[in-house]
N, C-alpha and C positions, 0 to 999 in steps of 0.2 A: 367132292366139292359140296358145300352144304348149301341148302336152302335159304334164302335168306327175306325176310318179310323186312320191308321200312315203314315204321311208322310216324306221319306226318304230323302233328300238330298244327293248326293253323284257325287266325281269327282274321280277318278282314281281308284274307289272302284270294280274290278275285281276280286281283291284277298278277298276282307274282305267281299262283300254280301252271300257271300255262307255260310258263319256263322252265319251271321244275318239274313236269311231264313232257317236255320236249327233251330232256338233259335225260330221264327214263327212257324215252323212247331211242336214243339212240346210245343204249348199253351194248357194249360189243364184252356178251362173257355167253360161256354154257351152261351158266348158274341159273337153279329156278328161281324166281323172285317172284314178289309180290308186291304192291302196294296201297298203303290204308290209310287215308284222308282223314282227320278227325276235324270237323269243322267247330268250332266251341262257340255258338252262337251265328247264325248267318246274318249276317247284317248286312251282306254286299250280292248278295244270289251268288254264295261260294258255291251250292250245291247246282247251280244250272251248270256254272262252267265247268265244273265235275262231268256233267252230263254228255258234253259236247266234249271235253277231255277225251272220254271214255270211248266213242266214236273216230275220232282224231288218232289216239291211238293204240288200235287194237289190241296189238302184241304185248304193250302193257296190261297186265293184273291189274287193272284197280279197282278200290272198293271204297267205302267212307261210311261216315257214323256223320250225322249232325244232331248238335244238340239241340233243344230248343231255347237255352239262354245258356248263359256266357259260366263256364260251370270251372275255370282258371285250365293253369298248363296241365298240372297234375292229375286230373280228370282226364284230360284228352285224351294223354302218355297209356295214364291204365287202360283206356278203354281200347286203344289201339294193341296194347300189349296182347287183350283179350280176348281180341276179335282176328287175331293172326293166328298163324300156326307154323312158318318160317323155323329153320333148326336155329335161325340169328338171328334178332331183333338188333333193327338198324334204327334208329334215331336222325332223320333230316329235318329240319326246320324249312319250311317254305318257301325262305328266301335264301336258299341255300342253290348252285346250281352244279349239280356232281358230274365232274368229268365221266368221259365214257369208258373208263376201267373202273369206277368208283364201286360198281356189286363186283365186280370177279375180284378186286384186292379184299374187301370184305368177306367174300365166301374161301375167297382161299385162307384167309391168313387167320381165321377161327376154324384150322384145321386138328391139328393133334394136342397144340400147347393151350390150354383153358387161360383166358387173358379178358382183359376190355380194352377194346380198341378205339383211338380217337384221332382227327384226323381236326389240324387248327381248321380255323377260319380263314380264307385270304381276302379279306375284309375290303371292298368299292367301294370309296365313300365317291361322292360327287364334289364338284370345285365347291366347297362352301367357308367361308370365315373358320366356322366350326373346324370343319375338318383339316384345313391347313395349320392351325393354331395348334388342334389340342388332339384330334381322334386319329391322325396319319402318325403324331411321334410319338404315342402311346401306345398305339396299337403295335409299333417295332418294338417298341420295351419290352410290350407284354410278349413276344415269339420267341426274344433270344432268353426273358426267363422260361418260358415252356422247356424251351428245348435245352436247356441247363437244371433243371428242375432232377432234382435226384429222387428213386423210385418211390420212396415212402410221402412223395408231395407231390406225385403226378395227377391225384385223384383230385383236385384242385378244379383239371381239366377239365373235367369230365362234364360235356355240355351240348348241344345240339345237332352235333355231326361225331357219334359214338354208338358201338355197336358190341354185342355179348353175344353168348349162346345166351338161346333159351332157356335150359336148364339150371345154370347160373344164376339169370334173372329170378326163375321161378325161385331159387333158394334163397336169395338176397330178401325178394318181394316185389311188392309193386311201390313206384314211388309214393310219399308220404304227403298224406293229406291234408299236414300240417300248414305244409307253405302253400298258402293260398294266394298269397301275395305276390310281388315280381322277381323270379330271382331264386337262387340256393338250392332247387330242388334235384338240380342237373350236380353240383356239387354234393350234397347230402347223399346220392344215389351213389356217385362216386369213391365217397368215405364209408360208405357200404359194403362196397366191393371191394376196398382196400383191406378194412376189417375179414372181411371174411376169407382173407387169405388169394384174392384174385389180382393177377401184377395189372397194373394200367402199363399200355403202351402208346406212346407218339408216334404214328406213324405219318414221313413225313411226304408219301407217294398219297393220301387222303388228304392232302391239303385242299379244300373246297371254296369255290369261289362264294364270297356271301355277298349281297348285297345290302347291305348293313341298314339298320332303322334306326341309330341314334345320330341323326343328323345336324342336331342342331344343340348348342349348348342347354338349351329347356327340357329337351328330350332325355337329354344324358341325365344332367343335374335329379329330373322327377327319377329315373329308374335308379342313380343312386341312391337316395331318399327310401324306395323302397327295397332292395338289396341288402340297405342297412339294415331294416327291420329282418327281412331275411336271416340273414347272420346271425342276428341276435338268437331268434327261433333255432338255428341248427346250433349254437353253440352251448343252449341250454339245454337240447333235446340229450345234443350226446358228453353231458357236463363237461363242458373244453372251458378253460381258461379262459378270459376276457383279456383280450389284446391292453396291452399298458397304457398308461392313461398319455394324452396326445404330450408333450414336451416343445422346448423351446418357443421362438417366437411365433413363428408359422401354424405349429400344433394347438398354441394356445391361442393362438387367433380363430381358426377353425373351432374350436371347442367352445369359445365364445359364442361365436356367430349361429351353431348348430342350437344355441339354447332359442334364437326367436327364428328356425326357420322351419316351415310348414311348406303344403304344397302350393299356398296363391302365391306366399314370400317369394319363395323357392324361383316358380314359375316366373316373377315381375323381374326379378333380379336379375335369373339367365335370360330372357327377351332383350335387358338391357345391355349385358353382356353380347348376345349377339349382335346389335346394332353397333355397339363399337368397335365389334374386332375388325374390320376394314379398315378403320383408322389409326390401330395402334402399332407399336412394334409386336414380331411375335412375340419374343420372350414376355412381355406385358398383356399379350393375350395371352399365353398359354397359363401364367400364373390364376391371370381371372377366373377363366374356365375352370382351372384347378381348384382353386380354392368353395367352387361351388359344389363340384364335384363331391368333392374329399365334406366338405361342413354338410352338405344333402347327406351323405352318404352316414356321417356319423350322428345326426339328429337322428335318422330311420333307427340308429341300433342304439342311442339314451333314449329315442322318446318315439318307441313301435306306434304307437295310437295315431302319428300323424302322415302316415303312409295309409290316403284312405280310398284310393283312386283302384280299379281293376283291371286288369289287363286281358 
């Protein structure tokens, strides 16, 4: 059974580590483990409750890096990569809370067959307009595509609850420094390891409970906004085709609207959106939502420059 090191990424995560060291602390595996905090700016005294973490407890590994300012995802990722020594590099997000097999199916299943492994999100939203409109029946769409997703497109996955050998990583490299902004580098690392001949697997015993951060139609709307700029950067990096230009009426309304929208538009728009979706039908919400989504999302990859926010 291998070793397996998690490396954590985490910005404002104060409130949410103490969960996901309690979900650590009661691992029921024989597997050695470790775990590596990467704080990217502390802006909440991520590093006390580290401190008091680490006391609380014991039998957890833990370790951490903090930066002294906000240095993006991709920063974190490498520096965590670098500061382990684990035969697996595990990828958790913060606000992730992994069941109590979640190291022993990791250390087992990067046993003989060289693979990446990833395991969905099972995504808590809270009662919100937001989330009954638009983030609970997309989020179903997006599972039964994963788990329909034939091999040469699973690398799509590849995102904050995903795990490799070491030695894989070390081959592929460390993620790219490129995406500085929100978004595609968990994808890019992905198409990485596709290219290089390594199968992505869904596995679906790693489904991990997340406590989701796109809560509200503002939330969503700004991070597709920049996702879009995202895309664009990976699809130039590795000369991929540009998705066809949007079509019919819905496509060319979106394409329209992405020509005046920026992050304050962006921002006044979806707040407006969420103040009415209690009042409308869903189907009438869910389109609004949509339609910010989708126009955010495709202004970020015609017009990169207006994705100017950090995360």
């Amino acid at each position: 059974m291998k070793s397996v090191s998690v490396i954590v990424p985490s910005r404002g995560g104060a409130g949410r580590l103490p969960t996901l060291l309690q979900a650590f602390g009661n691992q029921q595996t024989a597997a050695r483990f470790d775990v590596h905090v990467i704080v990217d700016g502390d802006i909440d005294k991520s590093e006390d409750v580290l401190k008091g973490l680490k006391q609380e407890f014991p039998t957890v590994d833990l370790s951490w890096t903090v930066f002294p300012e906000n240095r993006g995802r991709v920063a974190a990722l490498n520096r965590g990569i670098e500061a382990t020594s684990g035969e697996v590099i595990a990828r958790c997000d913060d606000d992730l809370v992994p069941a109590a097999d979640y190291i022993d199916i990791i250390a087992t299943s990067h046993g003989e067959v060289v693979k990446g492994l990833v395991g969905l999100c099972l995504n808590r939203y809270p009662e919100t307009p937001y989330s009954r409109a638009y983030g609970k029946p997309r989020d179903q769409m997006f599972r039964e595509e994963a788990y329909h997703a034939p091999p040469s497109e699973r690398w799509i996955y590849w995102h904050g609850n995903s795990s490799a050998r070491r030695e894989v990583m070390a081959e592929v490299g460390l993620y790219d420094p490129r995406f500085r902004k929100y978004g595609w580098e968990d994808v890019d690392y992905g198409y990485r390891l596709f290219r290089a001949g390594v199968p992505i697997e869904l596995e679906p015993a790693l489904e991990t409970e997340h406590r989701v951060a796109a809560t509200t139609t503002e939330i969503r709307a700004l991070r597709a906004l920049h996702a879009g700029t995202a895309k664009r950067a990976f699809l130039e990096k590795h000369g991929l085709a540009e998705p066809p230009a949007l079509r019919g009426i819905w496509g060319r309304a979106v394409a329209m609207a992405s020509t005046l929208q920026s992050e304050r538009i962006l921002g006044h728009s979806a707040r407006l959106v969420d103040r009415i979706l209690p009042a409308v039908p869903s189907v009438v919400g869910e389109k609004a939502v949509a339609f910010l989504v989708e126009s955010g999302g495709y202004a970020g990859f015609k017009y990169p420059d207006r994705a100017r926010s950090l995360f």
